[in-house]
C-alpha positions, 0 to 999 in steps of 0.5 A: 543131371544126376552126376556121382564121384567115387560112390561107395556103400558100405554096411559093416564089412559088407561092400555093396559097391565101391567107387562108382563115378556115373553120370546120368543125363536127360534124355535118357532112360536108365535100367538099373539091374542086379541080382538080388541083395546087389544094391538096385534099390539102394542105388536109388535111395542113395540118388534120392537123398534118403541114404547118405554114402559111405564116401563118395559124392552125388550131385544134382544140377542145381534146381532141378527136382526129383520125384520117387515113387513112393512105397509106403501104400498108406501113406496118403489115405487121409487125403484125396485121390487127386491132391495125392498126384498134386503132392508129387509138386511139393512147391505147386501143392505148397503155393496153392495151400498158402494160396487157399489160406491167404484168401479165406482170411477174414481180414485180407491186407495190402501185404496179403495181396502182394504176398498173393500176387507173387504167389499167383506169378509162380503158380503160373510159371509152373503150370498150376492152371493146368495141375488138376488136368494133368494129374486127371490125365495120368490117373486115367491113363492108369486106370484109375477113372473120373469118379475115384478121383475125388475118394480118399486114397483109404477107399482104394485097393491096394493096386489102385493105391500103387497107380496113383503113386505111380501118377504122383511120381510122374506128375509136373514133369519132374528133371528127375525121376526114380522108379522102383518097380513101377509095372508091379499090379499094373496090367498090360494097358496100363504098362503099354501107357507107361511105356509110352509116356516114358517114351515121350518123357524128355528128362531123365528116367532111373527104373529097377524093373524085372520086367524085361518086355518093359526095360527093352521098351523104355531103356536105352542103358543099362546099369549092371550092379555086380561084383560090387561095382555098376557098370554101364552099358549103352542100349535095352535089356536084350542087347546088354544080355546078348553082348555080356553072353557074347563077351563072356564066350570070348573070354572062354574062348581065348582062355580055352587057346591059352590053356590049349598053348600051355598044355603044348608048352608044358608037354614041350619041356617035358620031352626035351628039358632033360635033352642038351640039344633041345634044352635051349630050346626048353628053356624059353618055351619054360620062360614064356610059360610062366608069362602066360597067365588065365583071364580072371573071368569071375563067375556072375554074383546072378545065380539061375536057377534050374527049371524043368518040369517032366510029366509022369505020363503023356496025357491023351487027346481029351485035356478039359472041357469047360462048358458055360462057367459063371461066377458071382463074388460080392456081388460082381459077376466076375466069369460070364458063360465061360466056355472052351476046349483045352487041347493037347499041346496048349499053352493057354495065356489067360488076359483080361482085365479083371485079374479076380475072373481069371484067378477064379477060373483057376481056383474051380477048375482046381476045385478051390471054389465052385462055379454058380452055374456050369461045368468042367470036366478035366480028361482021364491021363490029365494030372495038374500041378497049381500055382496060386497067386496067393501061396500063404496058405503053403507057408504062413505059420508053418514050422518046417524047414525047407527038407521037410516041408518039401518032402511033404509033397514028395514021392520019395522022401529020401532027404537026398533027392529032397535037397536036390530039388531044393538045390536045383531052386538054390536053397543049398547048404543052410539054406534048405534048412531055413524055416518056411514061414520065414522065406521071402515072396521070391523064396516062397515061389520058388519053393512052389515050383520045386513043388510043382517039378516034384509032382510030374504033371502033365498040365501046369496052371499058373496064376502070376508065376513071375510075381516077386522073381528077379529076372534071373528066375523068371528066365529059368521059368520061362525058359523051363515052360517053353520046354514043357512038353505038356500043357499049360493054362497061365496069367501074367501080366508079363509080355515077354513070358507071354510072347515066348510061352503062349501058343493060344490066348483066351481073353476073359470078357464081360460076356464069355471069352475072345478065344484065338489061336496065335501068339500074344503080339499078333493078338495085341496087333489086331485092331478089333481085339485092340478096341475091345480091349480099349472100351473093357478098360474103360468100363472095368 
């Protein structure tokens, strides 16, 4: 149990939050939430040690043992991939090396065998027999398969590097456990893995996540970072949002009655101040008045952007047709006679484990590659508006600020109607004058998007959209595509923007593609494509 007294944190004069007394008991999972800058993140070093608060106190039931999901990618690429997990145990790993060394002494005495008996008795107290069956249990349940295991982290991607993290921090069922943004690069077999271990995990869970699918599933509290204090509030992400919108009409709402009977008061005294038969009267109505005082209902530090997209033209019934598409990449056959017909009105969720096929795919039918074999053919009223995965290109080494690098895609280059995109993007004041080489990877996709709202298309593709948002954008995204009245061809490994956007889900497979016409939680249901889901992670 992680208990905290009058914690407060302060960088200069800036307060992140001030005197937050918490406790946080096994059991339970704790979804930390905030706007950007609140503090999410910060909270959890403080919880782990690594910072020290202003004022304030942290205490940890004595003996139990935190892990945190570490970070730093590189930090483990001179061992293997299974002693990584191992070292999520700092004691199991540092008894089985003490271990290792006393028996490859030469020279092994009376002492040593005491010293090893004693070390023995405590490799077994804390399930040492079982570690490296454990740690291979969670590496495959996150993907990361029997013949990677003995690589050096060095070997592995990026994304497989996050997985083994990922299974380190979970490793030795740890009293305490601190996740920042565990489902980032982890796809949806792999989420749905972790949902369920968080499921069943008996101890205490602390996880910032923009995943709202995620927090829904495995949270029941949540933290509100905000107005530089945390408040807590029992239940998933859907219930905190809907009894926060719910308590802030009310607040509106019994304000609107105040303002209402002030209003009434003030035109009483109006009238009959100056009357001496009603003066008494005006009198009183004047001290009440003056008793009425508005909630102080403060508008949220959250700020949502403004998204919405509207297509130039309305685009005919031929959309695209894709006839036996197939592409190979260093030596990986990444699309395999990849055939559909896209219809006016759908909004195509692409799935799959192999995240470069569907990345591909998108890249030929924007013209970025081309296919080893096959063709597309895209209708004669269709116009598209992209979003990569990978905008670097966009930004990197680019000296412009954000006026100026908008109005290059821009039909109207008034700066006016420039900066009114931008700030529907909240990049309003200084803001649009910051220099897009220097924005942050939330900042870059937002910019994109008002790329995309500036083009009027009238078929979206978006590859990752949600990758580096907080859920504040994500909502406005997801709420502005649900509201497109065109067409949109989508990836993400999102379930809840999937869920609520996708009326037609195409899976991407070794041999063509799975093509049904339903929504994301029905497809996922269906036993079959659930199977064959199942043996394509396993050979993926």
């Amino acid at each position: 149990m992680i208990t905290t007294s009058g914690l407060t944190l302060q960088f200069g004069k800036r307060v992140l939050f001030k005197d937050v007394n918490l406790k946080f008991t096994p059991g339970n999972c704790y979804g930390i939430i905030g706007a950007n800058g609140a503090g999410k993140s910060t909270l959890l070093r403080l919880l782990s040690g690594e910072l020290e608060p202003t004022k304030g106190s942290i205490e940890i039931t004595p003996g139990e043992r935190i892990a945190v999901l570490k970070q730093d990618h590189y930090a483990y690429d001179e061992y293997e991939v299974l002693r990584t997990v191992l070292m999520g145990h700092e004691r199991l790993i540092q008894i089985m090396d003490e271990k290792e060394a006393l028996y490859a002494k030469p020279d092994f005495s009376d002492e040593d065998g005491l010293k090893v008996s004693e070390l023995e008795t405590e490799f077994a107290e804390l399930n040492g027999w079982e570690a490296e069956s454990e740690a291979a249990r969670l590496l495959n349940g996150l993907g990361i398969t029997d013949e990677k295991h003995t690589l050096p982290m060095a070997e592995l991607t990026a994304q497989e590097k996050v997985r083994v993290l990922l299974a380190q921090a979970l490793f030795g069922s740890p009293d305490i456990l601190l996740l920042d943004e565990p489902t980032n690069h982890l796809d949806i077999e792999s989420i749905n893995w972790l949902e369920n271990f968080l499921g069943d995990f008996p101890n205490t869970v602390i996880v910032v996540s923009h995943d709202r699918h995620f927090l829904n599933q495995v949270c029941t509290y949540i933290c509100d970072v905000d107005f530089g204090s945390i408040q807590l509030y029992a239940g998933n992400y859907d219930f905190w949002y809907q009894s926060s919108q719910l308590a802030l009409q009310m607040a509106k709402d019994a304000n609107k009655k105040k303002e209402e009977k002030i209003k009434e008061l003030q035109a009483f005294i109006a009238c009959f101040a100056a009357n001496a038969a009603k003066s008494k009267q005006a009198t009183s109505r004047k001290k009440l008045l003056e008793k009425i005082t508005l909630d102080d209902i403060k508008p949220s530090s959250r700020r949502y952007p403004y998204i919405a997209f509207t297509p130039d033209r309305e685009a005919g019934d031929q959309l695209l047709q894709v006839d036996n598409i197939s592409k190979t990449t260093d030596g990986e056959i990444v699309l395999n006679n990849v055939s559909f017909t896209l219809k006016k009105g759908d909004k195509v969720a692409f799935v799959g484990p192999n995240g470069l096929g569907k990345t591909m795919l998108f890249k030929i039918l924007m013209g970025e590659e081309e296919a080893d074999k096959g063709s597309f053919k895209w209708g004669v009223t269709t116009t598209q508006a992209y979003l990569p995965t990978d905008n670097s290109s966009y930004f990197d080494g680019v000296d412009l600020n954000l006026v100026d690098w908008l109005r290059q895609f821009s039909k109207d280059p008034d700066e006016t109607f420039v900066r009114g995109f931008l700030g529907r993007m909240l990049f309003s004041g200084e803001e649009s004058q910051k220099k897009a080489s220097v924005l942050s990877g939330g900042e870059r996709v937002r910019c994109m998007l008002s790329r995309m709202m500036l083009s009027g298309a009238n078929v979206l593709l978006l590859d990752e959209p949600t990758n580096h948002l907080d859920l504040e954008s994500i909502t406005a995204l997801n709420n502005g595509l649900i509201s497109f009245p065109g067409t949109i061809l989508f990836v993400s490994h999102d379930h809840e923007f999937v869920q609520t956007i996708a009326n037609r889900i195409i899976d991407i497979t070794p041999d063509g593609v799975v093509d049904r016409v339903t929504t994301y939680d029905d497809f996922l249901s269906n036993e079959t494509v659930k199977q064959q889901l199942a043996e394509k992670y396993k050979k993926a």
